[in-house]
Structures are given as C-alpha cells and as structure tokens.
C-alpha positions in Angstrom: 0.0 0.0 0.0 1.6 3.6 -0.9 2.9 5.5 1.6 0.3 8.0 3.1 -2.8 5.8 2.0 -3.8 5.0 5.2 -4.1 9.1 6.5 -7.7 9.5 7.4 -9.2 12.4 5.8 -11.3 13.1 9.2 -7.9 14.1 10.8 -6.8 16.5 7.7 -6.4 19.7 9.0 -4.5 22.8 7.9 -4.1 24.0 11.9 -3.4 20.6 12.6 0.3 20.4 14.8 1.9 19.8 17.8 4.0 22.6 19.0 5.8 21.7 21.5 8.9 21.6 20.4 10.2 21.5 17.1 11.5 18.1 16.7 7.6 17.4 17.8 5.7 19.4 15.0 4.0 16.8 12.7 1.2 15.8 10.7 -1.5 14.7 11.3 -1.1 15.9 15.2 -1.6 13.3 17.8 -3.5 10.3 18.8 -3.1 10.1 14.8 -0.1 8.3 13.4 2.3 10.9 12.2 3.5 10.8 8.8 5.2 14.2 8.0 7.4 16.3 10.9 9.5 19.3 10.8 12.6 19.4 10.1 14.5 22.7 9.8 14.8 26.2 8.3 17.6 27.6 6.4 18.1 31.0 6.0 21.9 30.7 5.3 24.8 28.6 3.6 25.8 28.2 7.8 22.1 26.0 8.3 23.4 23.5 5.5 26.5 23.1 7.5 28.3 25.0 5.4 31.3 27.3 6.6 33.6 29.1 5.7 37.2 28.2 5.6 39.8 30.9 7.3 41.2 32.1 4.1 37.8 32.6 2.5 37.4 34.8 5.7 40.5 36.8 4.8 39.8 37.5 1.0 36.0 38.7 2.3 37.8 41.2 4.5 39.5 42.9 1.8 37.6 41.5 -0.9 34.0 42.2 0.6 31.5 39.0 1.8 29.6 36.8 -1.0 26.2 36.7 0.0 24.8 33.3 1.4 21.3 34.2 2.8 18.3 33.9 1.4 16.4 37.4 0.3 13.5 35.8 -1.8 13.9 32.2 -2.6 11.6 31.2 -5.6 12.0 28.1 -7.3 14.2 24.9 -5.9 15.3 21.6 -7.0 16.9 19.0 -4.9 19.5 16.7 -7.0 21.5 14.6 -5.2 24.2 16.7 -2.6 23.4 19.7 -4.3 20.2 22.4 -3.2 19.2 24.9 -6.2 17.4 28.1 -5.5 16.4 31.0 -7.6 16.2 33.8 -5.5 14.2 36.7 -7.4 15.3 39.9 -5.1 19.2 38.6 -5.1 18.3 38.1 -9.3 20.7 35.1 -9.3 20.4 31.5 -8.5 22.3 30.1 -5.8 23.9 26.7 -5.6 24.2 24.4 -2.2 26.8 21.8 -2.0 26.3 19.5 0.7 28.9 17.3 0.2 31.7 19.7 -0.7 30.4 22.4 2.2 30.8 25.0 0.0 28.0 27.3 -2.2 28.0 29.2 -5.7 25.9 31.5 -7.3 24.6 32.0 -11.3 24.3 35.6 -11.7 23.5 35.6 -16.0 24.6 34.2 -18.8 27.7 35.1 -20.8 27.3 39.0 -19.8 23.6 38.9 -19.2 22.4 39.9 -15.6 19.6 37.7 -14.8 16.6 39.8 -15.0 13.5 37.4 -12.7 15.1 34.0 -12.4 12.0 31.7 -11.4 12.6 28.0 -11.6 15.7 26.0 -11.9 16.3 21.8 -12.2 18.6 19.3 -13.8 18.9 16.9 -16.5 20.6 13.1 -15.7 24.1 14.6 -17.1 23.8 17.3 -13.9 22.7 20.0 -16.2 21.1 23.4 -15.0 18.1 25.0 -16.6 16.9 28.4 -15.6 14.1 30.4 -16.4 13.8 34.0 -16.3 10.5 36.0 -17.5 11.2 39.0 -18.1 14.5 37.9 -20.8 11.8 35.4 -21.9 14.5 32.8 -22.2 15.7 29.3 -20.6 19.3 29.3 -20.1 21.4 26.3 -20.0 24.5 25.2 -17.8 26.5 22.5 -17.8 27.5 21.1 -14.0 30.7 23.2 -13.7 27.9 26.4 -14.0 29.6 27.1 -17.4 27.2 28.2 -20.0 25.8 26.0 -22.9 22.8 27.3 -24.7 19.9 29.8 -24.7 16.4 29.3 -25.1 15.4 32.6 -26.5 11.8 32.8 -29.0 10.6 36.3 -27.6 7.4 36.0 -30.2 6.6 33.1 -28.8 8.3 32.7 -25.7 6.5 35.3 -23.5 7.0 34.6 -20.0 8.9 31.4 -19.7 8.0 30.3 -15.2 8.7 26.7 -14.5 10.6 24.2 -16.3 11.4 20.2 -16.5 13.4 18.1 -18.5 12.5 14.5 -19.6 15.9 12.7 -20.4 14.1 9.2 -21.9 12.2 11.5 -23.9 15.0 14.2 -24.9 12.5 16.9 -24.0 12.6 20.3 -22.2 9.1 21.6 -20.9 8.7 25.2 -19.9 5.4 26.7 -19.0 4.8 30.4 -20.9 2.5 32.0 -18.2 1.7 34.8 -20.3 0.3 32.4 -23.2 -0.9 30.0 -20.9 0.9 27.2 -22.8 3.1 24.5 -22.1 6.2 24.5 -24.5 7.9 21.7 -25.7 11.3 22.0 -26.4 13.9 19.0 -27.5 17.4 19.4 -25.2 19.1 21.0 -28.0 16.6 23.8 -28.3 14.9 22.9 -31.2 10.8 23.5 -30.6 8.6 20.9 -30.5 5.3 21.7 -29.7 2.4 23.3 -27.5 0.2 21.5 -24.4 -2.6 22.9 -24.3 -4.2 26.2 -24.9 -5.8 29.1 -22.8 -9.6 28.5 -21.5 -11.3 27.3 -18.3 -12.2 23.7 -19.8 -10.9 20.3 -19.4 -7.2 20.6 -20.2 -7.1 24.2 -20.3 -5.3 26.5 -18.6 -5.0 30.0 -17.3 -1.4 31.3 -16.1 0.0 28.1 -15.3 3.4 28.4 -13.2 5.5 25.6 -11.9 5.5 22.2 -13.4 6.6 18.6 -13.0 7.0 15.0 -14.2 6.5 11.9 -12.6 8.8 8.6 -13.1 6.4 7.7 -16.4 7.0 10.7 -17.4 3.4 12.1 -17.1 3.1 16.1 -16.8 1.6 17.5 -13.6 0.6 21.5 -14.2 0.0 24.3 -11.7 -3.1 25.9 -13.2 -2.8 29.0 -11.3 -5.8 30.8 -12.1 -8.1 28.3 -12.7 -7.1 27.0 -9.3 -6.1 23.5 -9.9 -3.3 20.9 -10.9 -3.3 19.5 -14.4 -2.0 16.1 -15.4 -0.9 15.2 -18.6 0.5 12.2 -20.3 3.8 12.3 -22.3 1.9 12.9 -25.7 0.6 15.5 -24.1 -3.0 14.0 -23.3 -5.3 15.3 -20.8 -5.9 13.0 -18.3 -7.2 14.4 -14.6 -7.9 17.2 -12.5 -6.5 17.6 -8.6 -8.8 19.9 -6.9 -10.5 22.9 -7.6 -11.6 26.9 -6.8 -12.2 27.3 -3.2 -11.7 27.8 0.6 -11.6 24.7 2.2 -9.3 21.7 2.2 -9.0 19.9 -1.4 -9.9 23.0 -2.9 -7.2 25.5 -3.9 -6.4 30.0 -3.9 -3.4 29.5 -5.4 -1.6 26.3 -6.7 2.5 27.4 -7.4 4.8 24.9 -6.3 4.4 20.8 -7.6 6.4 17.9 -7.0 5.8 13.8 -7.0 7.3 11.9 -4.6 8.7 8.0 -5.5 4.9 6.9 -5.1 3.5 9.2 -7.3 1.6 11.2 -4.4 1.4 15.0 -5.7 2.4 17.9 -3.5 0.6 21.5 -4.2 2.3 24.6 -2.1 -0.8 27.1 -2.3 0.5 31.0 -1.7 -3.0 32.1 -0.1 -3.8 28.8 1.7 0.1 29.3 3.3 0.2 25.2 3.1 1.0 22.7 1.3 -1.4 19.7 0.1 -1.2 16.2 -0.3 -3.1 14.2 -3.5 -2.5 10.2 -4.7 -2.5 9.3 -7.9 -6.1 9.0 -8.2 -6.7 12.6 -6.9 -7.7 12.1 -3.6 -6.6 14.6 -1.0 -4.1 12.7 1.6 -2.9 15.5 3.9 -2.4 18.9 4.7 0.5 20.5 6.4 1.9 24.2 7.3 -0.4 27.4 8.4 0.1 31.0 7.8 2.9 32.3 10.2 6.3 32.6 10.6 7.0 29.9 13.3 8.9 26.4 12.7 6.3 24.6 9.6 4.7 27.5 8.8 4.4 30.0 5.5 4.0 32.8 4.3 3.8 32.8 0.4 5.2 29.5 0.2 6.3 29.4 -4.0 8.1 26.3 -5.1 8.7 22.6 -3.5 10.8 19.4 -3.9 11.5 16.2 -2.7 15.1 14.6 -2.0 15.5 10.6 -2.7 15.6 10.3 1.1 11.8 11.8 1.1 12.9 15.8 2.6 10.6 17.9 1.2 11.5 21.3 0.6 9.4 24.3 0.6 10.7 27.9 -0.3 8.7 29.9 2.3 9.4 33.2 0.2 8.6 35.8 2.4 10.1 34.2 5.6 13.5 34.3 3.5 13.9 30.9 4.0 13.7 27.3 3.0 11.6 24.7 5.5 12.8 21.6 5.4 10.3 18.8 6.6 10.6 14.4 6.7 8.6 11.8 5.5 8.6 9.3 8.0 8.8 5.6 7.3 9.6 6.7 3.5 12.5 4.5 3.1 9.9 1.1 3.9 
C-alpha cells in the first residue's frame, strides 16, 4: 500500500500540529499516526552546515562578503548533494553543496544579468536550466555552471516560469505563463510543440506556473488561475484534474509549487492557503500541512517545493526568506 494511503481524511487539517517543540511538529497531530514532521529552516549557507574556511574569511575582509542568505527564494530543485534556489530579489540562483560544504551563485549568462530568475532543475548529465521571464528565455549550464545554450523565441516565448526536463524523452518543458501554454522544447533547443491552450475547460489552462513530471513521465501543471493541478500524459494527453476553486481543504487560492514523490503522491504549495497539500495518484486529498505564520512549519507565500530521494521535502517559504525543510517518515519502507 503507498505511503500516506492509510491518512484518514477526518484528521486533515490545515491547523493541525503539535507545537511543542520543534522536533515534535507533525502531521497529522496526535493520537493520529504521524506521517510528516519538521525538520528545519535555512536562512543561510551556515544551516546546510556550510562554513567558511579561514582564508575565504580573509579574502572577504579585503575582498567584501559573497552573499549566502536567502532574500526571496523562488524556485528549488533538490538533485543529489546539491540544493538549487532561484532567488528573485538577489536576481541570481544560488547553488548548495552538501557534500563539498561550499555554495555558488549564477548571476546571467555570458554577460547577461539575470533579469527574474523563477525556476531552476537538472537533467541526468547534472545539467542546469533556468528560467527567467522577463528575458523570456531558458538558459542552460553544464555542472561546472559554465554556459551551454539559450532558449530565446521572444514571439513566442513570453514569459517562460517553470521548467522540467525529460531525459528518456529528450524533451525540455517550460510553462509560458503569459500564453498560458506548455512549450515543448527537444534538449538541444529545437521546438517541438504546445500543451494545451488558454480557456477554463478540461485541459485548459490559465497562467500556469510551476511544473513537473512523474517517473512515467506524465506532466503535472499548476493551473494557477483556474485554481487546480493538471496532469498530462507524455503525448501531451489530458488525463485528470487535482482539486479545484475554493476555501476549504481539497480545494485550492493558489496552486504554485508541484512535486511527486517516489509513489507518485502530488504535493501543491498554495500561496494564499500558506500550506502545502497532499493528493494520490487517483486525486484524492491525503494530507495537509503548514499554516500562515512565521513559526517552525509555517508559510507565508510558500512558491516552489521538492523532494530529495531520502523523502525531505523542501518548501521555499518566500517571504520568511527561508527554505523549511520537513521528513517523510517511514519513507524508506
């Protein structure tokens, strides 16, 4: 049975948590069985664990201090050791290494100051795609953050938000908020196609934002103002709704931030719900978790959200400046 199945939807409740401590905040709260807890924020390069060494210390002192906080942290993408957020005040996208305890930032692209850098992820080879909507382009970067191509189609590219790539299919999807389409691109930039078209119908959309895949390579869509996900299939076939306009749990203000986890469960960040919602595959509404605030597991304007192999699921909690970091528990059984 998948993991979070068995969460009864009696218990699902958006003010739901224990508070007494940190390491106790999880969903849903007690006598229930808990199946997500909080984790962590990070503000900083120093709440990865990273630090810097003494003779970084002495070139800042004469050289002036890089900038590791967090201003407004947009998109993420979790890919192995390495943490990648766009961070729209800073206009660059800054890259955590776990494993070598050390971070980096893209600024632009040969020359080119990033403009509104929203969403970043990799390919299988460890390459970085960024969009930014206001130089309606996807740039490219290979894992060394050297350049390799630009996306650029400003008559038909208007506002390029999120982005995923789809290795076994050699294809590059971007959403174009302005034109409320999906672009298809192949890796080397060559165009492909469009998902879907602007309406409020079945397989519509309206301003769609962040997007995702799943591991069959199905296409989930944030439908942002028609308040819903969209799922596709990899011919770009309509094939379900998750949730829909309204206040209450299962319903949704305003869907940004998707990611699947490794049973195919969807995760919605909503900016007005401040929260973060739970669907399986068939569409059902598992969980919720996070509240408006700016304690430990809570949001406000909470934009994009990822999962890590290990089942952390990240959430950029944009006007916190920070990143929560939450567990899945039991996900590795």
């Amino acid at each position: 049975m998948k993991y979070l199945r068995l969460i009864p939807v009696a218990f699902l409740c958006i003010f739901a948590v224990n508070t007494l401590a940190a390491s106790n905040i999880v969903w849903p709260p007690p006598p229930e069985k808990a199946r997500i807890s909080y984790e962590k924020s990070v503000m900083k390069a120093e709440d990865l664990g990273i630090s810097k060494g003494f003779f970084t210390k002495i070139w800042e002192f004469f050289a002036g201090a890089e900038e590791n906080s967090l201003v407004k942290p947009f998109g993420i993408h979790i890919d192995a050791d390495k943490i990648y957020v766009t961070d729209m005040a800073q206009k660059s996208v800054i890259v955590f290494d776990t494993k070598r305890e050390n971070f980096e930032s893209i600024d632009g692209y040969k020359g080119q100051r990033f403009s509104s850098p929203i969403d970043v992820t990799t390919d299988e080879k460890g390459n970085i795609y960024i969009t930014d909507s206001v130089l309606q382009s996807l740039f490219i970067y290979n894992s060394d953050l050297d350049p390799i191509k630009k996306i650029h189609h400003p008559s038909s590219l208007l506002r390029p938000t999120g982005v995923a790539v789809d290795h076994v299919r050699d294809r590059i999807y971007v959403s174009d908020t302005l034109s409320s389409h999906i672009k298809v691109y192949k890796k080397d930039g060559t165009y492909i196609d469009n998902i879907s078209r602007m309406g409020e119908g079945e397989g519509e959309l309206n301003k769609p934002t962040y997007i995702t895949l799943d591991s069959r390579g199905n296409l989930y869509v944030a439908d942002s103002m028609n308040r819903r996900v969209l799922m596709f299939n990899p011919d770009g076939e309509y094939i379900r709704r998750y949730g829909q306009s309204g206040d209450s749990i299962g319903s949704f203000s305003s869907p940004r931030g998707i990611a699947v986890d490794k049973f195919d469960n969807l995760y919605v960040t909503d900016t007005l719900f401040d929260a973060v919602q739970i669907f399986n595959s068939d569409g059902e509404l598992l969980l919720v978790f996070g509240k408006r605030g700016v304690g430990d597991g809570e949001f406000v304007a909470p934009q994009d959200i990822s999962i890590s192999k290990d089942g952390t699921i990240y959430v950029t909690d944009s006007y916190n400046m920070r990143i929560e970091l939450f567990n899945m528990l039991e996900y590795q059984k």
